[in-house]
LOKE-860464 format. One record per atom (N, C-alpha, C): x, z, y. Coordinates in steps of 0.2 Angstrom, whole numbers, plus 5000, padded with zeros to 4 digits. Layout:
N
XZY/...
END
This chain:
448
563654475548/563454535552/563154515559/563554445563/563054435569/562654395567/562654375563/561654355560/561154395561/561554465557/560854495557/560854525563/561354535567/561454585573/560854545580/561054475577/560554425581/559654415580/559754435572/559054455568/558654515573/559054575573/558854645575/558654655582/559154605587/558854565595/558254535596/558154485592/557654445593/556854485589/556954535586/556554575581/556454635589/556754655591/556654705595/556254665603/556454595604/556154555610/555454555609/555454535600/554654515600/554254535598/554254615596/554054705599/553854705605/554554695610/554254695617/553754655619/553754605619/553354525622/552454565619/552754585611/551854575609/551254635615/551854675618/551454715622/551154675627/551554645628/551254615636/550554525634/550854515627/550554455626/549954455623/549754515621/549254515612/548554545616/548554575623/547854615626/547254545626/547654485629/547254435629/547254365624/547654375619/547754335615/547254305611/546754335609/546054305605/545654275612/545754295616/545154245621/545454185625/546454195626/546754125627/546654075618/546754115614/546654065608/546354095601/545854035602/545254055597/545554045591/545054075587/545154075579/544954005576/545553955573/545453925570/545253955561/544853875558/544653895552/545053855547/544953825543/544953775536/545153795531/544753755527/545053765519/545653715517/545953735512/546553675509/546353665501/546653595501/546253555494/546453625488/546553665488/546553695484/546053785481/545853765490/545253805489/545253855494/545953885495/546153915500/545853915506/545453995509/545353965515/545954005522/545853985526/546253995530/546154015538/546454055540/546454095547/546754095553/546854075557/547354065561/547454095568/547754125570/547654145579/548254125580/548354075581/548954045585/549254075594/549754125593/550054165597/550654155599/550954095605/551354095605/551954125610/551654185614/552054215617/552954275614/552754255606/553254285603/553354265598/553954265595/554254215591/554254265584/553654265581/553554315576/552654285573/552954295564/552254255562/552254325559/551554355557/551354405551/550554355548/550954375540/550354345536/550154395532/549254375530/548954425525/548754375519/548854385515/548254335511/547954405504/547354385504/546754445502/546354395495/546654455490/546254425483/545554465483/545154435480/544654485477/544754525469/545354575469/545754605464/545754665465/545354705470/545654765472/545354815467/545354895467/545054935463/544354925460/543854875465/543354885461/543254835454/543854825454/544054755445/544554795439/544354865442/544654885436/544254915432/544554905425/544054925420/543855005421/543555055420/543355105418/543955155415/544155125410/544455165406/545055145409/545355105413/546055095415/546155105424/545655135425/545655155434/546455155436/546555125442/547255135444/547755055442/547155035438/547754965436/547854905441/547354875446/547454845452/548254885455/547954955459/548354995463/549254975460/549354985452/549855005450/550154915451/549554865446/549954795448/550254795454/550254795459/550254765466/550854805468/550854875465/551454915465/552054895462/551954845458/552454805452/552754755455/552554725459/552754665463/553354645466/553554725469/554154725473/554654735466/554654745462/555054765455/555554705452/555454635456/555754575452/555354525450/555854475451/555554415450/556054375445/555454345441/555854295438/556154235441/556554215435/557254135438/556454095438/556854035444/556153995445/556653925447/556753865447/556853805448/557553825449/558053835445/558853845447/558853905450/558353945454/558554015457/558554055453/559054095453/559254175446/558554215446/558554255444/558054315441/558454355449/557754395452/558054465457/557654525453/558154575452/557954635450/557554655458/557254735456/557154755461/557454785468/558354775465/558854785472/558854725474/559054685470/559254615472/558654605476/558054605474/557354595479/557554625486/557654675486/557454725493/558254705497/558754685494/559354665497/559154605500/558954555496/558654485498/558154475506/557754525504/557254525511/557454565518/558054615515/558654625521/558954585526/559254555521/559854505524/559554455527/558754425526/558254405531/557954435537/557954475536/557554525543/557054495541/556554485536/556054495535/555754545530/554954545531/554654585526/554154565521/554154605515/553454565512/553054615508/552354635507/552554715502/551754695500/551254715496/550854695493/550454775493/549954785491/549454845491/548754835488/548554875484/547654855481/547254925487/546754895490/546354935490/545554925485/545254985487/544454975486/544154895484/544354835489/544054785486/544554735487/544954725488/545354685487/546254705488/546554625483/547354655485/547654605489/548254635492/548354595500/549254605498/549354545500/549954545502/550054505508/550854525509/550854535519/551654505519/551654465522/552354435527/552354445532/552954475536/553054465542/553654425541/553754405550/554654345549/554554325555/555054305559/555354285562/555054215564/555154165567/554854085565/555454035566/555854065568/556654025565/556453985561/556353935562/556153865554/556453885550/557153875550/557553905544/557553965541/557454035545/557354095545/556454085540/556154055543/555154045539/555354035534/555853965533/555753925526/556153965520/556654025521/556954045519/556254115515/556054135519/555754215521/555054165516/554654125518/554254105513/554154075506/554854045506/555154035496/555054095493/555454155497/555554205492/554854245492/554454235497/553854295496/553554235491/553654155492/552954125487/553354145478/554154185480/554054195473/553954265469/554054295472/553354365473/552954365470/552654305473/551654295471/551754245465/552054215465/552154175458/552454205452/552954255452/553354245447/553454325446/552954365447/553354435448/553554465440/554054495437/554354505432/553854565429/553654595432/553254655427/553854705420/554354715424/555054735418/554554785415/554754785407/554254855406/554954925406/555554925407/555554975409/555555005414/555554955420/555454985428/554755035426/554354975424/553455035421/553555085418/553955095416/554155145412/554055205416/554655185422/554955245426/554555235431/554155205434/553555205436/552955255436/552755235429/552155295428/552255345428/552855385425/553255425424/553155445433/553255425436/553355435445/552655455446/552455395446/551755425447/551355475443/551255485437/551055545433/551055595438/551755605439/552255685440/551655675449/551555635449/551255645457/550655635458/550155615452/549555655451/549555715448/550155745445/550055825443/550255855450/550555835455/550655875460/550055865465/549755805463/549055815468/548655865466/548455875460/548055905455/548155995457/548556005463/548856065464/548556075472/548156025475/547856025481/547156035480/546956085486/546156075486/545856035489/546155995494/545955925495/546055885490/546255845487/546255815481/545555835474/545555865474/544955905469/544355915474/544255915480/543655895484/543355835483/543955795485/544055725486/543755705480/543855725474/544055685469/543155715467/542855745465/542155775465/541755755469/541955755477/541355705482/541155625478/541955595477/542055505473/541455525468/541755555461/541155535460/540255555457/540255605463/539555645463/539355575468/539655565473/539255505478/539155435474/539855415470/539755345466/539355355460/539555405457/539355405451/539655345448/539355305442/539755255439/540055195444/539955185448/539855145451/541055125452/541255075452/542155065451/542355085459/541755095464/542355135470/542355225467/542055245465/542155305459/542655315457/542955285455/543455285448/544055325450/544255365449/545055395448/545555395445/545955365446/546555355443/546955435441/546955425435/547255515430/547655485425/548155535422/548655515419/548455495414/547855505412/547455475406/547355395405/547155385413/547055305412/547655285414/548055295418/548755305418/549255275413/549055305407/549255295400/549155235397/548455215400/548155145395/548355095398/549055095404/548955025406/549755005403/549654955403/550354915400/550454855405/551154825402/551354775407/550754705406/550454685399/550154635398/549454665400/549054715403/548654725404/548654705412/549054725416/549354715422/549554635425/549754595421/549854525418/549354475416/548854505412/548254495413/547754475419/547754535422/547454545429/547554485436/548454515434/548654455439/548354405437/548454365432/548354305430/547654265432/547254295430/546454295431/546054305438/546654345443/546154375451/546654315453/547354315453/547654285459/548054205461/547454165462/547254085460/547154075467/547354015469/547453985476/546653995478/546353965474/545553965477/545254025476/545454065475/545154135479/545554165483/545954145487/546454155492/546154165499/546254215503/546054215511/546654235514/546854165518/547354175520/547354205528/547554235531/547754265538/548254265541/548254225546/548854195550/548954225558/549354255561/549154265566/550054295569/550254215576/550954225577/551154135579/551654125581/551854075585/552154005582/551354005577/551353935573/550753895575/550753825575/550053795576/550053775569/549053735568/548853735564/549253695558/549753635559/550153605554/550453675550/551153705555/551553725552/551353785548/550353805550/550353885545/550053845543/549953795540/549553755534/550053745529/550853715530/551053695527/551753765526/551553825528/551753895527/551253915520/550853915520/550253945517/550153885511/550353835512/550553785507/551153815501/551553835505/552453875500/552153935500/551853985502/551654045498/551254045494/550753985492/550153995487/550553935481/551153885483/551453825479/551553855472/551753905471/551953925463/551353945460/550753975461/550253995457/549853925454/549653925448/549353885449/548753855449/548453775449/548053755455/547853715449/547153675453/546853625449/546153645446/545953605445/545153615442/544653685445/544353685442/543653745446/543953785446/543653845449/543953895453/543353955447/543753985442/543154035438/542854075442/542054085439/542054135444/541854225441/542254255445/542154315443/541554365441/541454415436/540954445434/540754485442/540054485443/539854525446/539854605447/540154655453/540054695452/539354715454/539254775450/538554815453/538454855458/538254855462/538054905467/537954975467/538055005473/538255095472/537255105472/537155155469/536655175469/536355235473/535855225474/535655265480/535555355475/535455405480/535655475475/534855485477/534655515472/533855545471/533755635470/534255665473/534455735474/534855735477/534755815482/535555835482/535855865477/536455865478/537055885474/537655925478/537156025475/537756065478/538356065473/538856025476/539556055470/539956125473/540156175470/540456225474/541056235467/541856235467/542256255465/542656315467/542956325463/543456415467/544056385466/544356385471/544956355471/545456435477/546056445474/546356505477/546656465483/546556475490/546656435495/546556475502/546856475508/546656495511/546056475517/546056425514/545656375518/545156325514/544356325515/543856285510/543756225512/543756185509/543756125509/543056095511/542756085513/542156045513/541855955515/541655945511/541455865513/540655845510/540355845515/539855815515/539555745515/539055705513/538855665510/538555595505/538455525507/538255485503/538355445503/538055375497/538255305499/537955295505/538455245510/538255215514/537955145516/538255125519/538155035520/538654975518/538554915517/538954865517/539154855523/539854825523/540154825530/539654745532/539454715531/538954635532/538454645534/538254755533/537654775534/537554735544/536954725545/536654705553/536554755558/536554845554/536554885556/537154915560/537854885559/538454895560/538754925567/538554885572/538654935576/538354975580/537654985576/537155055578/537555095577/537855105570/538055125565/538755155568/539055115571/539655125575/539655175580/539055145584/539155195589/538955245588/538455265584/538055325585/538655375579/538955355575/539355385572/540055415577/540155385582/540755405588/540355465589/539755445594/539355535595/538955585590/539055565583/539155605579/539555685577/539955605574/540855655572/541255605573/541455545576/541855525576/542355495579/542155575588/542255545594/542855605597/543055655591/543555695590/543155735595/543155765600/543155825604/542455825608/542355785608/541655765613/541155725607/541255735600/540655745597/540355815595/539655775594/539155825594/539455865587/539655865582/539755915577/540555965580/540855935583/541555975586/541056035591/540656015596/540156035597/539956115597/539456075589/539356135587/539556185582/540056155576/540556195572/541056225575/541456195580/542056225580/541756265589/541556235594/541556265602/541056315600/540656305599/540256355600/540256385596/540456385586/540556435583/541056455581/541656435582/542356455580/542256425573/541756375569/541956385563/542556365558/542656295563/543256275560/543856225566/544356215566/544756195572/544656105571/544456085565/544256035567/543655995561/543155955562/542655935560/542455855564/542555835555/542255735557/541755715552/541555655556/540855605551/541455525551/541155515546/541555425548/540955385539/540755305541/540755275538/541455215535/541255245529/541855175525/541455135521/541055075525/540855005524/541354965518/541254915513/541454865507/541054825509/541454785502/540854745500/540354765495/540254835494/539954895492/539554935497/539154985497/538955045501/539555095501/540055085505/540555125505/540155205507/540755255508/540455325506/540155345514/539755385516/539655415523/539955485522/540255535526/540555585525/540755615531/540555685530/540655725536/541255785532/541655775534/542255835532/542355895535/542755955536/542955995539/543256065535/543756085536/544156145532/543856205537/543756275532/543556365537/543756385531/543656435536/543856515530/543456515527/543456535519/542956535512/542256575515/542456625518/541956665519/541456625524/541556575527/541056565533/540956495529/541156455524/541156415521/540256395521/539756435518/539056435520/538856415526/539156445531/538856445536/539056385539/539556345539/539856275542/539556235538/539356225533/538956195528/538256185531/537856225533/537156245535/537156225542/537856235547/537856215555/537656135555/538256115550/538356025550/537855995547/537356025542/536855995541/536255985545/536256045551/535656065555/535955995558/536555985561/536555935568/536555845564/536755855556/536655785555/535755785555/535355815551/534655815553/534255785559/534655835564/534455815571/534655745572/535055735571/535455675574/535055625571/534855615565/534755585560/533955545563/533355635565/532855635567/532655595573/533455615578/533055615584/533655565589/534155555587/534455515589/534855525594/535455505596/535755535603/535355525609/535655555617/535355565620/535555485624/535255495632/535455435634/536255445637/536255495639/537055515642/537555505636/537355515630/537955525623/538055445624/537455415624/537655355620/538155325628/537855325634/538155295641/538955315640/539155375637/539755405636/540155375630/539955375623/540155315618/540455265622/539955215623/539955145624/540555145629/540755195634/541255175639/541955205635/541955245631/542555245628/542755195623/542255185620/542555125614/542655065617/542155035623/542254975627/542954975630/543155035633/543655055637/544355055633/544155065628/544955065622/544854995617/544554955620/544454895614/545254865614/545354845618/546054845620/546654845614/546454915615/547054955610/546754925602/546254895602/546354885595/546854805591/546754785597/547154715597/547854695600/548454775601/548854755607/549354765602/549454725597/549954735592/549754645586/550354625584/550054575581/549854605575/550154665570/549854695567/549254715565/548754745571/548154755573/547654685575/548054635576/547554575576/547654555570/548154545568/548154525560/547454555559/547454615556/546854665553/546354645555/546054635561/545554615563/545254545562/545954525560/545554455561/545654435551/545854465548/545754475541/545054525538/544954555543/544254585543/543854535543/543754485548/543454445549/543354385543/543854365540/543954335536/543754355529/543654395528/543654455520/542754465521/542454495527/541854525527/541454445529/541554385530/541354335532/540954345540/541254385543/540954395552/541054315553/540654325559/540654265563/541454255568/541554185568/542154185572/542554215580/541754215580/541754255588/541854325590/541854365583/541754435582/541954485587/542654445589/542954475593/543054465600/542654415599/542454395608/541854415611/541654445607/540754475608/540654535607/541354565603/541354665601/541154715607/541354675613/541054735617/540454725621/540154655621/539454645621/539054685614/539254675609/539054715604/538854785605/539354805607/539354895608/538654895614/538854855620/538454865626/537954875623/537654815622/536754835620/536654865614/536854895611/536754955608/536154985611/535555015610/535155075610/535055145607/534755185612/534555245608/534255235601/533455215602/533255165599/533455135592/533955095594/534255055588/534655105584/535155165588/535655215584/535155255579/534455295581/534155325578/533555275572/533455215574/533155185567/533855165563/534255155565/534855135558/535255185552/535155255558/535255325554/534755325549/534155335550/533455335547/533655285542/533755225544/533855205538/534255205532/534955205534/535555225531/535555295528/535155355532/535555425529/534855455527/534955505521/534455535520/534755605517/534855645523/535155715523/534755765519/534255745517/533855805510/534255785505/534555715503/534955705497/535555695497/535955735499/536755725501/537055755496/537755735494/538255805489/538555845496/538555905492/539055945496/539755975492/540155975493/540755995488/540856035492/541256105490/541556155494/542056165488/542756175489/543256185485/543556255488/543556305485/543856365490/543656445490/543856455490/543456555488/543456565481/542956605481/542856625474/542056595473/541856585466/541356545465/540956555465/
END
């Protein structure tokens, strides 16, 4: 008990610390790089104002490697993880209690997740040598050895079914799920996970997967916390130590690229609700795209500047259409999707459809003004801050960096980025990027 009581002090000191230490900590300490002879590459922001490591390491495993007809099988892996590990060198077998009692009585954490292009798993701990050495055995056996019990899967899918039948009861979800794949079309950021596919996965299917994406040399590791470059070499050594290693590194089939849409596409559903769903758009851009932060800013003075953009503007100030309305790009290693959202009442549903078009048109045509973008540029510059005052949040970013292959500087230079930004530049990358005669429109809501 004063272990852990002593764990829950030094966990609550270096919470406090990271506020005061992490506003400048990428430009006291740069981004180290290197690969390890196993192919692994590796990330570093050596932080030593607080006595706390967080790790990312990022497979290229994520939903766009699932098959078609098994959609959700990355997602569910990854979900499987925490379930058990097998006996490994004299260490017993951990069920799933035994797992989560195990990383208690450390005061550490470990948790894994698939997104869109990749799957990630994350350590955080303490840097107590003995406290690390202990906290990283057990996450390297996680990644090495996870059991895949088939009846945890059992009661698993069973969990999840029951929770896409309750999605299935949202009109958000049935919007969402119609924009995916009117905008992707075939393409695997499309794909939705349904009980159907649901159903085709198994434990050896899942086993499979693992086996094939999650190899030291496709590893990108993310370091960032109160180690230098030895000790996250030979941390990042004992997380990746159990998989195994040696000879070439396969390389994986090619995905295809989203395709571009050659009409619009009105979708309209009747869904009983009091409120219509609507979302607007299309493929967007790669996040490696050069366009990035035209792309950035002009989208704040779009819709994605909350109240002081131009569509809040015009749907909700001046026409009462809806209480709130956004745009945002979701960049990949794909053309993630561009989208303008917003809920109203069924009845004005046409109208808020036709306002939001007129102002991406304009915007699209003509570009922001000089005032929008002088106003942009000081908010975002002004809160840059906030994106890095957590080890958390620089973890993220410096895993962005790592995964998107940015330049090391990315973040020494993001707010010289924003500055010179142009008019100019915002309205040629919209131009290029978006083509509002051809967009899907889903409306989920009223009568049909």
């Amino acid at each position: 008990m004063n272990t852990m009581i002593s764990i829950a002090k030094k966990h609550v000191l270096a919470m406090g610390l990271a506020v005061f230490g992490l506003n400048s900590a990428l430009a006291a300490l740069p981004i180290q790089h290197w690969t390890q002879a196993s192919g692994a590459q590796v990330w570093l922001v050596d932080s030593p104002s607080i006595p706390m490591v967080d790790v990312q390491i990022d497979f290229d495993a994520g939903s766009r490697r699932d098959p078609a007809g098994q959609a959700g099988l990355a997602a569910v892996t990854a979900g499987m993880l925490s379930k058990g590990v097998a006996a490994q060198g004299g260490a017993p077998a951990l069920d799933e209690n035994q797992l989560g009692e195990a990383w208690a009585d450390l005061g550490a954490s470990f948790g894994a997740g698939a997104s869109g292009d990749r799957m990630s798993f994350s350590l955080r701990s303490l840097t107590e040598p003995d406290l690390l050495d202990r906290a990283a055995a057990l996450a390297a056996r996680q990644i090495a050895s996870p059991l895949f019990p088939p009846d945890v899967w059992q009661r698993e899918r069973e969990r999840i079914a029951a929770g896409i039948r309750e999605a299935n009861t949202r009109p958000a979800t049935i919007a969402g799920r119609a924009f995916s794949k009117a905008v992707y079309g075939d393409h695997p950021y499309g794909y939705e996970m349904t009980e159907a596919t649901l159903a085709r996965i198994g434990v050896a299917d899942m086993q499979a997967m693992y086996a094939a994406m999650v190899m030291p040399c496709r590893a990108k590791v993310t370091v960032v916390g109160a180690l230098d470059r030895a000790r996250a070499d030979a941390l990042v050594d004992t997380l990746l130590g159990g998989l195994p290693a040696g000879g070439a590194c396969p390389q994986l089939p090619p995905v295809s690229e989203v395709a571009a849409l050659t009409a619009p596409q009105p979708i309209s559903l009747p869904f009983a609700s009091a409120q219509a769903h609507v979302l607007i758009g299309q493929p967007g851009f790669r996040r490696s795209d050069p366009d990035y932060f035209a792309l950035l800013v002009g989208n704040y003075i779009l819709g994605g500047g909350g109240f002081v953009s131009r569509l809040t503007a015009e749907v909700r100030e001046k026409r009462g259409l809806s209480y709130s309305v956004y745009s945002y790009f979701a960049p990949g290693l794909h053309a993630g999707a561009f989208t303008i959202g917003l809920q109203t009442r069924p009845d004005q549903a046409a109208q808020a459809v036709q306002v939001s078009r007129e102002v991406l048109a304009d915007f699209v045509a003509n570009g922001p003004t000089e005032a929008e973008l002088s106003a942009a540029k000081a908010n975002l510059i002004g809160g840059f801050a906030l994106r890095i005052d957590s080890n958390r949040k620089l973890l993220d970013n410096v895993a962005n960096i790592a995964w998107n292959q940015l330049p090391p500087d990315y973040l020494d230079s993001w707010t010289q980025q924003i500055d010179k930004v142009t008019v100019a530049d915002i309205k040629a990358a919209f131009a290029r990027k978006l083509q509002p005669e051809r967009m899907v429109t889903v409306v989920v809501g009223g009568a049909d």
